[in-house]
Residue, then its C-alpha position, 0 to 999 in steps of 0.5 A: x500500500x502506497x502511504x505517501x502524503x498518509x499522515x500518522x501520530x507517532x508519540x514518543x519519536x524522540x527516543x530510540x524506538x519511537x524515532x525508528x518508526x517515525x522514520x521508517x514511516x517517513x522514508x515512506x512518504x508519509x507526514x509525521x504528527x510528533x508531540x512531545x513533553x518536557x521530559x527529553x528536551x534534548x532528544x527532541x531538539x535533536x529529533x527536530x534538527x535531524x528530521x529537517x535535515x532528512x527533508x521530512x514532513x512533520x508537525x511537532x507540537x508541544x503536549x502532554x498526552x495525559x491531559x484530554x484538553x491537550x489531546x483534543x488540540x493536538x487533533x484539532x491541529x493536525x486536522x488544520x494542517x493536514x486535512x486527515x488523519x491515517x495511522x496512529x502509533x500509540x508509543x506512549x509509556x512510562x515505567x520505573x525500573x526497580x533497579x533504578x528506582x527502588x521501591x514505591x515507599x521511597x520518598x522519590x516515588x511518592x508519585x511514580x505509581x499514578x505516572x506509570x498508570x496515566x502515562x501508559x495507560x489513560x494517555x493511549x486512551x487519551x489519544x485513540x479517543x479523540x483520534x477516532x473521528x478524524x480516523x473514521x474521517x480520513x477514510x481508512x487506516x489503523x492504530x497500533x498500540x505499543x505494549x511491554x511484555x510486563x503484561x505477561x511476566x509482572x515483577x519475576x524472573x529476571x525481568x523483576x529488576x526491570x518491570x516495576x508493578x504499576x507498569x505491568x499492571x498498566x500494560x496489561x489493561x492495553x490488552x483489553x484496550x485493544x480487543x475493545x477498540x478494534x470492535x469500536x473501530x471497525x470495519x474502517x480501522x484496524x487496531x493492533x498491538x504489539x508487545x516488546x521484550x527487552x529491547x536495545x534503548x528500551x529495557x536492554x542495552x543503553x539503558x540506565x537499569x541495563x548499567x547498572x546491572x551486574x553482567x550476570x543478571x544481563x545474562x540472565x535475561x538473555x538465558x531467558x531469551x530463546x533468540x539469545x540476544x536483544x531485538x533493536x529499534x528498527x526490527x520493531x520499526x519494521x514490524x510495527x509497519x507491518x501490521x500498522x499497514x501491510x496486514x490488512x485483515x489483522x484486527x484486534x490481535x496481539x503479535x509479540x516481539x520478545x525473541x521468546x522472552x516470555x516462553x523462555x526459562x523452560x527447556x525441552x527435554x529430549x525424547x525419551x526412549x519409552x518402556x513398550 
C-alpha cells in the first residue's frame, strides 16, 4: 500500500524506538504528527534538527498526552494542517525500573505509581479517543498500540529488576484496550498491538537499569531469551509497519516481539526412549 502524503501520530519519536518508526514511516512518504513533553528536551531538539535535515514532513507540537484538553488540540491541529488523519502509533509509556528506582515507599516515588498508570495507560486512551473521528474521517487506516511484555511476566524472573508493578499492571489493561477498540473501530480501522521484550534503548542495552546491572543478571535475561540476544529499534520499526499497514485483515490481535522472552526459562527435554 502506497502511504505517501498518509499522515500518522507517532508519540514518543524522540527516543530510540519511537524515532525508528517515525522514520521508517517517513522514508515512506508519509507526514509525521510528533508531540512531545518536557521530559527529553534534548532528544527532541535533536529529533527536530535531524528530521529537517532528512527533508521530512512533520508537525511537532508541544503536549502532554495525559491531559484530554491537550489531546483534543493536538487533533484539532493536525486536522488544520493536514486535512486527515491515517495511522496512529500509540508509543506512549512510562515505567520505573526497580533497579533504578527502588521501591514505591521511597520518598522519590511518592508519585511514580499514578505516572506509570496515566502515562501508559489513560494517555493511549487519551489519544485513540479523540483520534477516532478524524480516523473514521480520513477514510481508512489503523492504530497500533505499543505494549511491554510486563503484561505477561509482572515483577519475576529476571525481568523483576526491570518491570516495576504499576507498569505491568498498566500494560496489561492495553490488552483489553485493544480487543475493545478494534470492535469500536471497525470495519474502517484496524487496531493492533504489539508487545516488546527487552529491547536495545528500551529495557536492554543503553539503558540506565541495563548499567547498572551486574553482567550476570544481563545474562540472565538473555538465558531467558530463546533468540539469545536483544531485538533493536528498527526490527520493531519494521514490524510495527507491518501490521500498522501491510496486514490488512489483522484486527484486534496481539503479535509479540520478545525473541521468546516470555516462553523462555523452560527447556525441552529430549525424547525419551519409552518402556513398550
Amino acid at each position: 500500500m502506497d502511504i505517501k502524503n498518509n499522515v500518522v501520530l507517532v508519540p514518543g519519536a524522540s527516543r530510540p524506538v519511537g524515532r525508528a518508526i517515525a522514520v521508517k514511516f517517513a522514508q515512506e512518504g508519509a507526514h509525521l504528527v510528533l508531540p512531545v513533553f518536557s521530559d527529553w528536551p534534548e532528544s527532541a531538539m535533536e529529533m527536530e534538527k535531524t528530521f529537517s535535515l532528512s527533508g521530512y514532513n512533520f508537525l511537532i507540537d508541544s503536549c502532554d498526552l495525559r491531559i484530554a484538553a491537550d489531546v483534543a488540540g493536538l487533533v484539532s491541529k493536525i486536522e488544520k494542517k493536514y486535512g486527515a488523519l491515517h495511522y496512529v502509533i500509540n508509543n506512549i509509556e512510562r515505567g520505573g525500573m526497580p533497579i533504578v528506582h527502588g521501591s514505591y515507599d521511597q520518598e522519590h516515588n511518592r508519585d511514580q505509581w499514578d505516572r506509570e498508570l496515566n502515562t501508559t495507560l489513560k494517555a493511549k486512551w487519551n489519544i485513540f479517543h479523540y483520534s477516532l473521528p478524524l480516523l473514521k474521517k480520513s477514510g481508512h487506516g489503523a492504530v497500533t498500540n505499543i505494549s511491554s511484555i510486563a503484561a505477561l511476566t509482572g515483577r519475576s524472573g529476571p525481568a523483576s529488576l526491570l518491570f516495576s508493578d504499576g507498569y505491568s499492571a498498566a500494560n496489561r489493561g492495553i490488552a483489553s484496550f485493544t480487543k475493545t477498540w478494534s470492535r469500536e473501530a471497525a470495519p474502517g480501522i484496524r487496531v493492533n498491538e504489539v508487545m516488546l521484550g527487552l529491547i536495545q534503548n528500551r529495557h536492554g542495552e543503553d539503558t540506565r537499569g541495563w548499567s547498572l546491572m551486574l553482567e550476570s543478571q544481563q545474562q540472565s535475561l538473555i538465558n531467558h531469551t530463546l533468540l539469545k540476544r536483544t531485538g533493536t529499534p528498527q526490527e520493531v520499526a519494521d514490524l510495527v509497519y507491518f501490521i500498522t499497514v501491510k496486514a490488512t485483515y489483522l484486527t484486534g490481535s496481539t503479535v509479540r516481539c520478545d525473541g521468546g522472552y516470555c516462553l523462555g526459562g523452560e527447556s525441552v527435554l529430549p525424547m525419551p526412549t519409552g518402556d513398550v
